[in-house]
C-alpha positions in Angstrom: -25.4 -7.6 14.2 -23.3 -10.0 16.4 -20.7 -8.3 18.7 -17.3 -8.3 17.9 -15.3 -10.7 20.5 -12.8 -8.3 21.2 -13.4 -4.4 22.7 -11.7 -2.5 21.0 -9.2 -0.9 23.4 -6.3 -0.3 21.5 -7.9 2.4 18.9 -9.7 3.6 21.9 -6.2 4.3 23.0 -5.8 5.6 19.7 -8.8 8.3 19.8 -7.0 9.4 23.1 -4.2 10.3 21.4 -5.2 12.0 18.6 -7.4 14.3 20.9 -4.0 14.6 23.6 -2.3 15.7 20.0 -4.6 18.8 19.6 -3.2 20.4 22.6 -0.1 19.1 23.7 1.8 18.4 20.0 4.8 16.8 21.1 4.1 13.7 23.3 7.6 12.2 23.3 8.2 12.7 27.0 4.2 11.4 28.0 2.5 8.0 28.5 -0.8 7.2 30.0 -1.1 5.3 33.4 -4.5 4.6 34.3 -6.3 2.3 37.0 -8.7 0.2 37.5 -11.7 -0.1 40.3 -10.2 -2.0 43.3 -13.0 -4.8 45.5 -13.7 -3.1 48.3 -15.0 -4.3 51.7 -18.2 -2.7 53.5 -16.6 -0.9 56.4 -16.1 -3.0 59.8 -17.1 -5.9 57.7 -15.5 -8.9 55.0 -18.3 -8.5 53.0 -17.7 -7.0 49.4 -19.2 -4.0 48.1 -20.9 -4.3 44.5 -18.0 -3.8 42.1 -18.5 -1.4 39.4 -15.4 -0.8 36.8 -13.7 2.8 36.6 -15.3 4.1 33.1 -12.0 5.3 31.8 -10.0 2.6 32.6 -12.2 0.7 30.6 -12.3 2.8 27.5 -8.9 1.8 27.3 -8.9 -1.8 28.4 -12.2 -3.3 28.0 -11.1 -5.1 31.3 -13.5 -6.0 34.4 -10.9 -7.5 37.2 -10.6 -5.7 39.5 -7.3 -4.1 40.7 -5.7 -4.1 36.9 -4.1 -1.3 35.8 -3.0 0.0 32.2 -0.3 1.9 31.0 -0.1 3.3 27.1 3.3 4.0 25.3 2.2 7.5 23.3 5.6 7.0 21.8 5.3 3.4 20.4 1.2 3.1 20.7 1.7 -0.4 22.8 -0.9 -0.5 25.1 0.0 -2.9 28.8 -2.5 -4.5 30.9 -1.2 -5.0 34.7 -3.2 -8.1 36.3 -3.4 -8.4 40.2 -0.8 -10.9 41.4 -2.2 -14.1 41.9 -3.8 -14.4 45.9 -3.4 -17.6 46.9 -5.9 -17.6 49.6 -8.2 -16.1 47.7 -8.2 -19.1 45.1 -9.8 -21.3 47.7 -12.5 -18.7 47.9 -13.3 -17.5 44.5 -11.5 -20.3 42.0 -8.4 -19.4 39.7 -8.3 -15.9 38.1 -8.0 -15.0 34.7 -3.6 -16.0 33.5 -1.6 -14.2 31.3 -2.5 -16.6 28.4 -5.9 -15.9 29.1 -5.8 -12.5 28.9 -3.8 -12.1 26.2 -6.5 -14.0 24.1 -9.6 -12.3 26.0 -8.5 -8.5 25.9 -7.0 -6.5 22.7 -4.0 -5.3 24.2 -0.4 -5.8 23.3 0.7 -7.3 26.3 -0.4 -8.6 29.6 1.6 -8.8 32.6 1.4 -8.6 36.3 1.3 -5.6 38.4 5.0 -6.0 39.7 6.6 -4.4 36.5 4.5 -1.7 36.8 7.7 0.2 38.2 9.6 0.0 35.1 7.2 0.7 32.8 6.6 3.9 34.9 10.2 5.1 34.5 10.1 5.1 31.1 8.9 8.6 30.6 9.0 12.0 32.6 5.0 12.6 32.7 2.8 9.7 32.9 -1.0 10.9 33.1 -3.4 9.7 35.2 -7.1 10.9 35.7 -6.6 11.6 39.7 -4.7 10.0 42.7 -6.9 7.7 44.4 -6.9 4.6 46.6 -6.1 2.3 43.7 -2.7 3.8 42.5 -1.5 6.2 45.2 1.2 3.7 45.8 2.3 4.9 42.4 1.8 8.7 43.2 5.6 9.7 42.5 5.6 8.7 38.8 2.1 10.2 38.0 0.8 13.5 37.3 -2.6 13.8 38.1 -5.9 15.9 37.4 -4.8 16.8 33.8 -7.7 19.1 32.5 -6.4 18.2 28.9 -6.5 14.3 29.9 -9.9 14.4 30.7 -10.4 16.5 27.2 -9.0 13.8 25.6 -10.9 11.1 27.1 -14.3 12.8 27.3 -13.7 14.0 23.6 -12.9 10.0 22.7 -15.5 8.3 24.5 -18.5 11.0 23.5 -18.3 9.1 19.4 -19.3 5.6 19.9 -18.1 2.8 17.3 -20.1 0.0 16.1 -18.7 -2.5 19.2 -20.1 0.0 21.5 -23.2 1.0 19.7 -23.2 -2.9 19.3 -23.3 -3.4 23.1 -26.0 -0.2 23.9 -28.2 -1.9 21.4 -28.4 -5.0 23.5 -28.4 -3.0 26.4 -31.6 -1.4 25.2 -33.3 -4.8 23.7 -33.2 -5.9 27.2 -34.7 -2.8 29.0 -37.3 -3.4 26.4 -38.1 -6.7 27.7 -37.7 -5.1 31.0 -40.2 -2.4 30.6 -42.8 -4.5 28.2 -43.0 -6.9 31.6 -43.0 -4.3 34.0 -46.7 -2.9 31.9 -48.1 -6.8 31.4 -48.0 -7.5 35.1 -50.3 -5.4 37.3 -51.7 -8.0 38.9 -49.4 -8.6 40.8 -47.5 -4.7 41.0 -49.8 -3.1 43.9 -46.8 -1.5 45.3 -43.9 0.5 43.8 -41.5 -2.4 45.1 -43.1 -4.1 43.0 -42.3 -2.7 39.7 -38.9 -2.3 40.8 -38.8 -6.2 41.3 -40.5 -6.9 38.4 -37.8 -4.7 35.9 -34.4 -6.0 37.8 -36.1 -9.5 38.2 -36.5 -9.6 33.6 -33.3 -8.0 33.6 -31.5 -10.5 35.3 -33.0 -13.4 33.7 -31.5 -11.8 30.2 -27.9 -11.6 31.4 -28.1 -7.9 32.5 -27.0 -8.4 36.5 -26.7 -4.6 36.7 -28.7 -1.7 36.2 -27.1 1.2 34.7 -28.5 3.6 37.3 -31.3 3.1 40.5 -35.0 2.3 38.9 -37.5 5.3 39.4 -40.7 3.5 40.0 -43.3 6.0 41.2 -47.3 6.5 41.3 -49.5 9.0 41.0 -48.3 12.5 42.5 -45.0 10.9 43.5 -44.0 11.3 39.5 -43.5 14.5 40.2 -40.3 13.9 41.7 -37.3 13.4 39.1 -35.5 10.7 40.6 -37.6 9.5 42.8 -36.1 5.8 44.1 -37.8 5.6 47.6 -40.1 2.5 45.6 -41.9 1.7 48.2 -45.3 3.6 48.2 -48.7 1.7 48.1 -50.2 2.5 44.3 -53.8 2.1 46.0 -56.5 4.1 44.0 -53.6 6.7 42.3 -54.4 6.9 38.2 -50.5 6.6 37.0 -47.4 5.0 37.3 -43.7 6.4 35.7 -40.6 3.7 35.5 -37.3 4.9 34.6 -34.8 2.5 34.4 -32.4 0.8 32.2 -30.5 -2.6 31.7 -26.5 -2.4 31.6 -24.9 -4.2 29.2 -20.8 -5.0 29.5 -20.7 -1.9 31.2 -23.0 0.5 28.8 -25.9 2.0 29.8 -29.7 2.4 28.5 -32.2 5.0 29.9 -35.8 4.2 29.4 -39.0 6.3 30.9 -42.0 5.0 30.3 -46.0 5.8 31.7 -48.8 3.9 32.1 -52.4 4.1 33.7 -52.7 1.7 36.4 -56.1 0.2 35.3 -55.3 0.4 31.8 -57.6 3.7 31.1 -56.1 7.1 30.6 -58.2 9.1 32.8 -58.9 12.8 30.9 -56.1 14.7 32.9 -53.4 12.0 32.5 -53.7 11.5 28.7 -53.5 15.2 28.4 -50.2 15.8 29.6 -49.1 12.2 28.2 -50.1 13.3 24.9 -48.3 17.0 25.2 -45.3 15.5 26.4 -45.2 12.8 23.3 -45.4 15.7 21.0 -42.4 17.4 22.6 -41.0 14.5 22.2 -42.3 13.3 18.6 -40.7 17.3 17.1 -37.8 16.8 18.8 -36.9 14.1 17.7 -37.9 14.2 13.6 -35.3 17.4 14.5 -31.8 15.0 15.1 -29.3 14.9 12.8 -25.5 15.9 13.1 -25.0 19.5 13.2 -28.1 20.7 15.0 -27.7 22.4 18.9 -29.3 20.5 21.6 -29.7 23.8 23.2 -32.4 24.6 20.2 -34.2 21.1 20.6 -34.4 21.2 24.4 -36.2 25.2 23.7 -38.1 23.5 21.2 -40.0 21.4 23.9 -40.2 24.5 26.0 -42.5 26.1 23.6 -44.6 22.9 22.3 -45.2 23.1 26.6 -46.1 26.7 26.6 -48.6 26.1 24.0 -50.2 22.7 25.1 -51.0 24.4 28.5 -52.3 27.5 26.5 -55.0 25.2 25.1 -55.3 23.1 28.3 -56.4 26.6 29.9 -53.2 25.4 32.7 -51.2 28.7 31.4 -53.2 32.2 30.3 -52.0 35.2 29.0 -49.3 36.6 25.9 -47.2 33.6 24.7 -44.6 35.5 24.0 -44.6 36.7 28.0 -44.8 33.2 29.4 -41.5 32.5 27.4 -40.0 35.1 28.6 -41.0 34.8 32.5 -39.8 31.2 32.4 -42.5 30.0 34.0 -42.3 26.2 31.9 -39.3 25.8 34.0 -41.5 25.0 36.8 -43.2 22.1 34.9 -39.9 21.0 32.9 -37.2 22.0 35.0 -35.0 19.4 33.7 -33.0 19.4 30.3 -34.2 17.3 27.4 -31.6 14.5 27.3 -28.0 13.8 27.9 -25.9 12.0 26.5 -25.7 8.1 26.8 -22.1 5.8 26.8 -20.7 3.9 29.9 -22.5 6.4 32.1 -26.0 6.9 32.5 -25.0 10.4 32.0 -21.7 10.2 29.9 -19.0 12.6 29.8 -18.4 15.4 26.9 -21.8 17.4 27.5 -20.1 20.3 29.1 -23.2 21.5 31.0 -23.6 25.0 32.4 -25.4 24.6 36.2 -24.7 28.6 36.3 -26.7 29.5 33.4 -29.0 32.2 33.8 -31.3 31.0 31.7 -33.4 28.4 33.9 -34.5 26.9 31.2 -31.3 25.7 30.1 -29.7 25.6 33.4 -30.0 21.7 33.9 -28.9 20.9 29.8 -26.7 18.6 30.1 -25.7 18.6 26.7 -24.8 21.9 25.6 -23.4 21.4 21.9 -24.1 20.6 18.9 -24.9 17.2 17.5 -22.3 14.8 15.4 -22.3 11.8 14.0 -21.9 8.6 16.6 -23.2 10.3 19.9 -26.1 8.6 21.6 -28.3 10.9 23.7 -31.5 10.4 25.5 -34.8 12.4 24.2 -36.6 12.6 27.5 -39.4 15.7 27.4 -41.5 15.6 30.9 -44.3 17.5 32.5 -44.5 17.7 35.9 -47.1 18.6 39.0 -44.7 18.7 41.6 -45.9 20.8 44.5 -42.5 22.0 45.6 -41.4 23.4 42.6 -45.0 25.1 42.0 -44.6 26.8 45.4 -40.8 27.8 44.2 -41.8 28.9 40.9 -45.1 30.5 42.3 -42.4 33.2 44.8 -42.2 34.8 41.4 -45.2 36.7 40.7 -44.6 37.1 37.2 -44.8 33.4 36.8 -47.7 33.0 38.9 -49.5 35.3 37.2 -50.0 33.4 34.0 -50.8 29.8 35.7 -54.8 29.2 36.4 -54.3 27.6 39.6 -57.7 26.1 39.6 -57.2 23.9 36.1 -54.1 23.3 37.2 -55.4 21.9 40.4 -57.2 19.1 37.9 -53.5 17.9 37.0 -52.0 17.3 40.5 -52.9 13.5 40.9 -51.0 12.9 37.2 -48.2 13.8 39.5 -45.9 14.0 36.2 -45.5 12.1 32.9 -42.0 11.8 31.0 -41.1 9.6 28.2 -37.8 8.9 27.1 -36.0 6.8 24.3 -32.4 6.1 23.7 -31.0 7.8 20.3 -28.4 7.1 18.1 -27.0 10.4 15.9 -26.6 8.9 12.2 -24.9 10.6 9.3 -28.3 12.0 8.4 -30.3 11.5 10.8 -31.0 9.2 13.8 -31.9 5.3 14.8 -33.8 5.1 17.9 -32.6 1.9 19.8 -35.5 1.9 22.1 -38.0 -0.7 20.5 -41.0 -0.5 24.0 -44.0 1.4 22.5 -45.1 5.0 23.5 -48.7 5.0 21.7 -51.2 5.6 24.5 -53.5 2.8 23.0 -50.7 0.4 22.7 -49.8 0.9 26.2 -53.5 0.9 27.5 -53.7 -3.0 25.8 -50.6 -4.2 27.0 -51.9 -3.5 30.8 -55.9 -4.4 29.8 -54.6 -8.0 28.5 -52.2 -8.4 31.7 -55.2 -7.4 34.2 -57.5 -10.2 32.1 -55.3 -12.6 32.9 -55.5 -12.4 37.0 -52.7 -13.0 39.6 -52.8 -16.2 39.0 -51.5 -16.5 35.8 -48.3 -15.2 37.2 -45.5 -17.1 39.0 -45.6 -15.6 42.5 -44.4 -16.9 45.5 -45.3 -13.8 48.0 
């Protein structure tokens, strides 16, 4: 399906609305004011920082240049885009910007000026809401009321459905990270350090259109995939059994979130498959599990107890089930939630986590509701060896107690294995966007037929 030329900000606009309705019914004295990302400078220095667009501006603009601004008439539904004011100087530099014209035809918005009627458009109405005072409207601070806690309801709320342009756009995102990741497996010839990898991802990425990554790659061997987001990249993979990349392409500002594993020679050793092979089946139940109406809080306890019993019959954990349940001792090898949801943000707004939970094994959810139609979330299930959570979890003896520290010693070079897809809630079920293979023996021929064909089969300049 081909992607609509316009994004569509104006029933984005319209989504805000309807959720602003449900808790402030009369909107005759409100308007919405919100800015853009401005180009900033590296301090003590001309050079520009990588831009990256303010997420809600964008939700209601579909806009990239920087320094733009848009204001929405709750009243008559006309929604403004505010360009920059032409910088002369800065033509020489960086060629002629976007015009009105231009814009008009280019962004679905009712009108287009420039940023010096801002003023009277601000005057309009007594409360114009803005997300939060900041470095790109502060000159505007008098006319704006700021830090709304129903605002951001009503933004998270509209941006947590996605509709078909966006799901249009994540798709892409994801058919690229596919690429991405497919090349990443195919070329351990030349990946003998977790640089490498890295390189290999962004380099595929680029070379498809995708000149940003939706969040920093996690490329790590052996025991350091028992970090979560590990992004130092630079270890030697030497003799180590695994590797684990997590990273995803961006795509006109929408994000995908890949994890896959893979044996560095192309054989599992026993140990690695193990866990690979638990882990795919927390995924695999999970998963057959989505549909609308069902609580991610059940799904993400799911996988805690598929764990509990794989490591039962691994010999890893001993003792009553029902005990190592309720000690909590999985947390310590899946301490993170099962997903999150997916959008402009790697993780996108409207999850409503609870970080205070006493329950540690949902403390890290990020996605603490139930399912509907037209979220995408991430399935992303993961066992790890990491040996500063053991020695946190181990303080508790009623964890310790049902862990056989000497099998369990047999897993530490797996370091940790997750594997995660991007998911698409349908009306009765779910489409998974992410097309890269999981099957162990799939996997273990894509990096067999890469190694066959040597280093110098690859263009490689160092």
């Amino acid at each position: 399906m081909p992607i609509p030329k316009k994004y569509p900000a104006r029933q984005h606009a319209l989504n805000v609305k309807t959720h602003l309705k449900t808790k402030i019914p009369n909107l005759s004295n409100h308007a919405l004011f919100l800015s853009g990302s401005i180009q900033e400078s590296d301090k003590y220095s001309d050079s520009a920082k990588p831009f990256k667009q303010e997420r809600y501006f964008y939700y209601l603009s579909g806009c990239n240049i920087p320094g733009s601004h848009v204001f929405y008439d709750l009243n008559k539904e006309e929604l403004v885009l505010f360009l920059p004011e032409v910088d002369q100087d800065d033509v020489m530099w960086s060629g002629l910007p976007l015009s009105i014209k231009e814009a008009e035809e280019k962004f679905n918005v009712d009108k287009v000026v420039y940023e010096t009627e801002i003023d009277s458009y601000l005057t309009k109405y007594d409360i114009n809401l803005t997300p939060d005072i900041n470095a790109a409207n502060k000159q505007y601070r008098n006319f704006l009321e700021s830090d709304d806690k129903i605002l951001f309801y009503a933004l998270d709320e509209s941006r947590l459905i996605k509709d078909d342009y966006e799901i249009a756009l994540m798709r892409k995102a994801a058919k690229i990270t596919d690429n991405c990741h497919l090349a990443v497996m195919s070329a351990l010839p030349i990946e003998t350090n977790e640089t490498h990898i890295h390189a290999e991802f962004v380099y595929h990425a680029i070379r498809q259109g995708s000149k940003h990554q939706a969040y920093d790659p996690i490329c790590c061997s052996g025991p350091n995939c028992g970090t979560l987001h590990y992004v130092k990249n630079d270890d030697e993979l030497g003799t180590k059994q695994s590797i684990l990349i997590d990273a995803g392409a961006e795509w006109e500002n929408y994000a995908s979130d890949v994890t896959r594993c893979f044996p560095i020679t192309g054989e599992w050793t026993k140990e690695h498959l193990e866990i690979y092979e638990a882990v795919r089946e927390m995924q695999f139940k999970t998963m057959e599990l989505i549909k609308p109406g069902v609580e991610w809080d059940e799904l993400h306890l799911l996988a805690h107890k598929i764990l509990i019993e794989k490591f039962l019959e691994l010999g890893i954990f001993k003792g009553d089930k029902q005990e190592i349940w309720e000690s909590g001792v999985s947390a310590t090898f899946f301490p993170h939630g099962l997903g999150h949801l997916l959008g402009m943000d790697t993780h996108d707004v409207g999850g409503y986590p609870n970080y205070d939970d006493a329950d540690e094994k949902l403390r890290y959810l990020r996605l603490r509701r139930p399912l509907q139609k037209g979220m995408v979330v991430t399935d992303e299930p993961g066992i790890y060896f990491s040996p500063f959570l053991i020695e946190a979890g181990f303080k508790d003896a009623n964890k310790k107690r049902f862990v056989d520290e000497q099998v369990m010693k047999k897993y530490l070079p797996v370091g940790g294995v997750r594997i995660e897809d991007d998911i698409l809630v349908t009306e009765t079920g779910f489409e998974n966007f992410t097309g890269i293979t999981s099957d162990p023996t799939e996997i273990s021929k894509i990096v067999k037929d890469g190694i066959a064909k040597g280093r110098s089969y690859f263009h490689n300049v160092v």
